[in-house]
Steps between C-alpha positions, in 0.01 A plus 500: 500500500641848421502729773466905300489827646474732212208799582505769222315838465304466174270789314318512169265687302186514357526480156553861296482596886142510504334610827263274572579312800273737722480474883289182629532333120926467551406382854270204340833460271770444766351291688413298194870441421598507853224204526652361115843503628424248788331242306826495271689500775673769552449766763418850454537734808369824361360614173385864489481759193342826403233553169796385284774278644539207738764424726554197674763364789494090444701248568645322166434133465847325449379293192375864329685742320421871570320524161262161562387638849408823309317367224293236754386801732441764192360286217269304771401827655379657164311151399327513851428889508360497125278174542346650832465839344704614808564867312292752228775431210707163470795435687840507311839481670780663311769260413814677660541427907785651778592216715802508814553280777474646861698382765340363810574838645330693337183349386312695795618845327375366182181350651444810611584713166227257324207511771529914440508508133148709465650773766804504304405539128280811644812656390747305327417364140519126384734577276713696714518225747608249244775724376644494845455124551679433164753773589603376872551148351735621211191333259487646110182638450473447108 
């Protein structure tokens, strides 16, 4: 049996960063993939967003790649929000993703950075944010 510790910070978008995942309907979402994620067996310890973006602090399963984990919690997500008319217009994930592991340190900070996202895109853009995520990790943006 493998024995993994690997949590990473993970955030994507809405696709053509459309806002539609409104207060109460991204709520229904989370807890959707949060619910998803422990039926495929991996665990998920906070999933949070604001009308345009997700992020998520999870644990990766050591048999998973970054990008499989991804496309099991986004691609399942969409299938479940669309077939339940969840939202007004169809759910679409964009196909780019920021992923980075987080030590065991500081997954409280982090924890913490996700459970405020509404409070915190009051006044910092999406787009902002992900320019400083990709910056801070030395990540090209193109």
């Amino acid at each position: 049996m493998a024995h993994v510790s690997v949590w990473l910070h993970t955030v994507w978008a809405t696709k053509n960063r459309e806002k539609i995942l409104v207060t109460g309907k991204r709520e229904l979402i989370c807890e959707h993939i949060k619910q998803n994620a422990s039926e495929k067996g991996f665990y998920i310890d906070i999933v949070n967003g604001y009308l345009d973006h997700l992020h998520c602090l999870m644990a990766l399963r050591s048999d998973w790649t970054v990008a499989k984990q991804l496309q099991m919690i986004k691609g399942e997500a969409a299938h479940w929000a669309n077939k339940n008319s969840i939202l007004e217009n169809k759910l679409e994930w964009a196909d780019e993703y920021f992923a980075a592991s987080v030590s065991m340190d500081k997954l409280d900070i982090v924890r913490n950075y996700i459970l405020n996202q509404e409070a915190h895109h009051r006044t910092n853009s999406f787009e902002a944010e992900y320019v400083r995520f990709l910056s801070a990790y030395g990540l090209n943006q193109g």
